[in-house]
N, C-alpha and C positions, 0 to 999 in steps of 0.2 A: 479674397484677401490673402495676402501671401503668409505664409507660419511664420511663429517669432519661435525665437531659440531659447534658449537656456544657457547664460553665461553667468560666469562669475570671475569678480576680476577684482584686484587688490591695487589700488594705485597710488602714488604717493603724490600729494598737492604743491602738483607743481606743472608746466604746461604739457605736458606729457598724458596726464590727466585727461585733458580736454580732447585731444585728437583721437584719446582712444575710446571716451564715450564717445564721439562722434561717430565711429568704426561700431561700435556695438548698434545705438540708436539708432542708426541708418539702416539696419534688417531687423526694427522690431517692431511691435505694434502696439507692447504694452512695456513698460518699463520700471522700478521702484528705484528710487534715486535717493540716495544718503548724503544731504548737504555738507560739505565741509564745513566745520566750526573752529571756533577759537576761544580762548580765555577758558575759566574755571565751569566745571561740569556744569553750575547750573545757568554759563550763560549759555553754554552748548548747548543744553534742554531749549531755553529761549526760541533759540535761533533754530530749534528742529518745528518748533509749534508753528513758529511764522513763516516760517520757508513752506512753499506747496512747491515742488517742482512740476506739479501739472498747470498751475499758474503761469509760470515761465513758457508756458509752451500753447495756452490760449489764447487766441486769434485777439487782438488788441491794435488798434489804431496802426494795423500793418497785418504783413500776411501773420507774425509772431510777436506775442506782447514779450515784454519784459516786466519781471518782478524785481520790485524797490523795497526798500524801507531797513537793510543792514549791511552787513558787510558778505553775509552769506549769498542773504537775494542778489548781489551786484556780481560776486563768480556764477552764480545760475543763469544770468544774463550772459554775459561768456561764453558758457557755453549756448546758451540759446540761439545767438549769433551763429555759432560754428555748427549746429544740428541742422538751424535754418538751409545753409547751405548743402550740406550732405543730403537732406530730404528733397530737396529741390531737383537736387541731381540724379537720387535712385527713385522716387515717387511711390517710395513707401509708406514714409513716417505720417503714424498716427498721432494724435494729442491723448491718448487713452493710457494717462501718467498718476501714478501713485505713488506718495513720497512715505517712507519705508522712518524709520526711527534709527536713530545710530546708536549703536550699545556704548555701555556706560566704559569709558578711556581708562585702561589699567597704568598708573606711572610707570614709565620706564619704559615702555614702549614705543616702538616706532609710528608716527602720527599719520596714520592709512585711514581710507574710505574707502567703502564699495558701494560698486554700480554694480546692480543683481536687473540683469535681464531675463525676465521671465515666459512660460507656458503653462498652461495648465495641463496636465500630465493625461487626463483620459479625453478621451474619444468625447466631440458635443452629443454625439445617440446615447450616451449614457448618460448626461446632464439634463437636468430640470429647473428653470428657475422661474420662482414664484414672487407674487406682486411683494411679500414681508422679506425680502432681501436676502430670501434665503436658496437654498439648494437642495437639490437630492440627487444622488448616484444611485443608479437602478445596476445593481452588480447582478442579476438576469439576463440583461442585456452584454455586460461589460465579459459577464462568463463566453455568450456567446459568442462577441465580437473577437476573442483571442482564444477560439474554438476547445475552452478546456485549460489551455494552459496559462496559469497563473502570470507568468515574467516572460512572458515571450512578446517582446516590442521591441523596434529599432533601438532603443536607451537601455534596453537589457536593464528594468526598476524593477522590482520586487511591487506587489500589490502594496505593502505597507510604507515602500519610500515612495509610492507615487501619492496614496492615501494624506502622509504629513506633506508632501512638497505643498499639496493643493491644499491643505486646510491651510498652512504658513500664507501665500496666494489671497487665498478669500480673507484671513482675518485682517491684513494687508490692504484688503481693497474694503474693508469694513461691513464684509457679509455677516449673516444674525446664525442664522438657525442654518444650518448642516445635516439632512437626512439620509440614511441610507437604507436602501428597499433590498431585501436576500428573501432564499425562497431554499428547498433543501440542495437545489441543483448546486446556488455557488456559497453555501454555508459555510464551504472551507473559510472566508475571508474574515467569519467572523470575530474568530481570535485578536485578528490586525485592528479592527474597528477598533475592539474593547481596547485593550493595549493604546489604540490613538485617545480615547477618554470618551468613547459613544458609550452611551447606554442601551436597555431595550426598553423602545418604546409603545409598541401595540403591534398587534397581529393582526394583518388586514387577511379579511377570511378566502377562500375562494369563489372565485370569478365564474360567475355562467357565460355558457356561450352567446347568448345574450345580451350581455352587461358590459357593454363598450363605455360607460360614460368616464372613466377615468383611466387609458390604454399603458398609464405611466406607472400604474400601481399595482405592475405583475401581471402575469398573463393568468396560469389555468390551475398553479395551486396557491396554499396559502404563502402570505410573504411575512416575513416578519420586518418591524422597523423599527432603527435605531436612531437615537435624533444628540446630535451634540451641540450647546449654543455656546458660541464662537467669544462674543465679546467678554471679557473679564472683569472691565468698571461697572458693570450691569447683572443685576439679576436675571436667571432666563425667563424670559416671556412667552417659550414654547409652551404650547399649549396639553395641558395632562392630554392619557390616554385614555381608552374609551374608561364613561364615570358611570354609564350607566346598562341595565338590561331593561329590555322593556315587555314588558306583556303584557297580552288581552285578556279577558272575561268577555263572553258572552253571554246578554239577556234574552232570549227569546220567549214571548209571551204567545200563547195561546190564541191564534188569532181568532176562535169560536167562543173562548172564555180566556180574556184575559187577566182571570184570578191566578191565573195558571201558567206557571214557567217551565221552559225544557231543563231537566236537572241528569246528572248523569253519575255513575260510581267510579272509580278508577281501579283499575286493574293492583298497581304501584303506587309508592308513593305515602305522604302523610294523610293525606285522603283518605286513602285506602285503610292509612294503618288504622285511621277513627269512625271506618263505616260513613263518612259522611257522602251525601248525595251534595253536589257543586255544581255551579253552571261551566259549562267550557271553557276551557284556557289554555293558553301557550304562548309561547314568545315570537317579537317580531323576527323576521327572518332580516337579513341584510339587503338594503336597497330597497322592502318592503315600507309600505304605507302602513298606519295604524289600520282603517278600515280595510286594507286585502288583509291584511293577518287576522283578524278576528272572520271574515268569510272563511278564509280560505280554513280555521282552525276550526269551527264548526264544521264544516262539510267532511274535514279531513275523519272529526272523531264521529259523528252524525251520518252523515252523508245528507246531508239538510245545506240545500242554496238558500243564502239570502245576503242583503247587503247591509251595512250600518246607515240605522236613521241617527243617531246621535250616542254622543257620550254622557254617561250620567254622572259620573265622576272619573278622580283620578287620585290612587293611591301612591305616595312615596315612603319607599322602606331603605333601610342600608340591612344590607343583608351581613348576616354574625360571621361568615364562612369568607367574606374576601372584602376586596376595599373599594366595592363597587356598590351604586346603591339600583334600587327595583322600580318602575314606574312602572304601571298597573291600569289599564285604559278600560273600565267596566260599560261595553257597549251596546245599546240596544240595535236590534234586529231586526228586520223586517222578510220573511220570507218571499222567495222568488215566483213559490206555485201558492196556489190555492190550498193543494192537499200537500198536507206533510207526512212524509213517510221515511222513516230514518232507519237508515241501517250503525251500526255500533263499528268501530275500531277493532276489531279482533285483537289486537297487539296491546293495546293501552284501555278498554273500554270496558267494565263487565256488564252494566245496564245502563239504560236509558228508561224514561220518564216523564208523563207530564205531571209535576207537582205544585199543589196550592202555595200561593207565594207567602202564606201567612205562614203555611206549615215551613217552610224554607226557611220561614226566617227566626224560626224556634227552635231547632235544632240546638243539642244540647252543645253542641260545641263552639257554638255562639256567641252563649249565653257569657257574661262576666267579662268580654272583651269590650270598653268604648268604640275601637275602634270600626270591628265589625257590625256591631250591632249599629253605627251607623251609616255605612256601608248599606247592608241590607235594608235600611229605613227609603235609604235611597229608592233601592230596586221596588220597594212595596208602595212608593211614592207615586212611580212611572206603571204598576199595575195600577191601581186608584183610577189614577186621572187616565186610562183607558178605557178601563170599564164606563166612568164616566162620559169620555166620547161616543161609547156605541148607544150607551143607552139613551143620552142627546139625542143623536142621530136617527132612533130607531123614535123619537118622541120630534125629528124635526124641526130640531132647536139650534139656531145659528150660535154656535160654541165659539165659531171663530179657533185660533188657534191657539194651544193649550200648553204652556212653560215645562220644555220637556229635556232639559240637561243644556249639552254643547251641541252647537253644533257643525259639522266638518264641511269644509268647502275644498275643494280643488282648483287653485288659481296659476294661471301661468303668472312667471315672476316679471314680463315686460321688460323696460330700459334696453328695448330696441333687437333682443334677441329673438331670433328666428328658427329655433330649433322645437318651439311649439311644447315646453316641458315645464309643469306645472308643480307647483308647491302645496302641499296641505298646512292649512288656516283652520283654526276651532274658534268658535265665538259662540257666545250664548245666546241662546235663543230669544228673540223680544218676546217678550207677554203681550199677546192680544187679547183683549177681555171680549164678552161677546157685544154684537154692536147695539143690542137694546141700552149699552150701559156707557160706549161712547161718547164724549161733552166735548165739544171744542172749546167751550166757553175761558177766555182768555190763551186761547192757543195760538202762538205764531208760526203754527205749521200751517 
């Protein structure tokens, strides 16, 4: 595709006009066109709504339609006519036309329009555009691309006039959302952002070497991102930035006596500060599942392998300290070996434990909470009905399967994608009673 230019050109209505959008139009690819009008302001309004000059210039019962229906659309035919031919000759011209608004006619002035021929100022390796109509500038990139120096481009533009020329461009072309991705390397630009009306919108963390799934969102440190939405008849639609943290609990039962949970003391912390013995916990790490962060946060303070059979619950808090709220994933366990044998956290741990799940759940600091004490009703729920499977078991007795919280599946998400990468689903477990106690009797199953 050959580059379009950047012009700007003041013309008076009159045929003069005509030949010299012709001379512009003929080396561009994208265009915003200012219908000439007439009569009082608001029939000038009128005639900017109805007028599309990218109309004028859509393939219509010929190689170029013409647009009807005023006095304005009949000079856009006109020139549509005279483009036709100029395009014909250079085998340039695009139909990729956006009609631009004409500012409000001060009296006394001389009755001019402009034709603004346009570019978009940075480099497309810096651009990103997503299916909500929106953008991002990775200034990462855009640092590297002008090895350091801020205004060193053929147009000799300062970051902040190429920054407005593009957002005037997108708002023009009726773009939404406007992001932009920095990281400490090109931080200098951020002054210009704020100054343009960006905000800060979330900090996207650092990238393992590993973690290719998004290559747009920064390489190897953290980036920050700023998000500006474009339209002004509309409230933004952008979406908040992160609302939540999340973390696990882990339950691991006693697989010889499941009266019995691993409980552990913390070095630090509120824990700490009330002596209490707690099952493991930590937060999800980024890019991480609920079930690798609860493995991986036992074994980290434990040194204990095992994976999640399910979730027994899940607590939502807003935490007092900021304007994010806590999701809390209390997970059962299932050990990897036979013999458990745990070693402790040096850093974060001071004991470890196997404690009666009854005694756990008596702990004075507990006590007088609803919340926790049914929290813990949970956990003393999922010992029960264990102890009650072994002892089945150890007696013989077809139990069948026994209502044991959520449960987590790992599903590829399908509609045709081949990258073979899967989504985590919680669903509740069916109740199966045992099958002495099975009826079909009126079942249409």
């Amino acid at each position: 595709m050959i580059p379009t230019r950047r012009v700007f050109m003041r013309m008076k209505r009159n045929k003069k006009l005509w030949s010299t959008a012709v001379a512009a139009a003929a080396t561009t690819t994208t265009v915003l066109f200012c219908s000439p009008s007439s009569g009082d302001l608001s029939s000038r309004r009128c005639e900017q709504r109805l007028v599309s000059f990218a109309s004028a210039f859509t393939p219509q019962n010929g190689p170029w339609g013409v647009a009807t229906g005023s006095a304005a659309a009949m000079r856009v035919s006109s020139i549509s006519k005279a483009l036709s031919s100029a395009a014909t000759s250079a085998g340039v011209f695009s139909s990729n036309v956006t009609e631009c608004k004409e500012s409000d006619a001060v009296e006394g002035q001389d009755d001019e329009e402009s034709v603004v021929v346009t570019e978009i100022p940075f480099d497309e390796s810096v651009l990103t555009y997503d299916h909500y109509n929106g953008v991002t500038i990775n200034l990462e990139k855009y640092e590297e691309n002008n090895d350091g120096r801020a205004d060193d481009d053929s147009l000799n533009l300062s970051f902040a006039t190429k920054l407005n020329n593009a957002l005037s461009i997108w708002k023009a072309e009726g773009r939404k959302g406007i992001w932009i991705h920095t990281n400490s390397q090109s931080a200098k630009y951020i002054p210009d952002c704020v100054e343009a009306g960006f905000q800060f919108h979330k900090i996207l963390p650092k990238k393992t070497s590993n973690d290719s799934s998004n290559p747009d969102e920064g390489n190897s440190s953290n980036a920050l991102v700023l998000s500006r939405w474009l339209p002004t008849d509309t409230p933004s639609r952008l979406p908040h930035g992160p609302t939540h943290q999340v973390g696990v609990g882990v339950i691991l039962l006693n697989p010889s006596d499941p009266s019995q949970m691993l409980v552990v003391k913390e070095l630090s912390g509120p824990a700490a500060k009330y002596n209490l013995w707690k099952m493991p916990t930590g937060l999800v790490d980024p890019q991480e599942y609920v079930p690798e962060a609860a493995s991986r946060e036992l074994l980290e303070e434990t040194g204990i392998e095992a994976t999640m059979s399910s979730i027994l619950c899940i607590r939502q808090a807003h935490r007092s300290n900021a304007d994010t709220s806590d999701m809390f994933f209390v997970c059962k366990m299932t050990p990897s070996k036979e013999e458990i044998i745990w070693q402790r956290q040096e850093a974060e741990i001071a004991e470890i434990r196997w404690m009666p799940v009854k005694e756990y759940c008596q702990q004075d600091q507990w006590q007088g909470s609803p919340l926790y004490e049914t929290l813990n009703d949970c956990v003393l729920k999922a010992s029960l009905q264990e102890v009650e499977r072994q002892q089945r078991n150890a007696e013989k007795v077809d139990t069948g399967k026994i209502l044991n919280g959520i449960e987590h599946r790992q599903l590829e998400v399908g509609f045709g994608r081949t990258d073979g990468k899967s989504e985590a689903l919680f669903l509740p477990e069916p109740q199966q009673l045992p099958s002495s106690t099975i009826t079909t009797t009126g079942s249409k199953l």
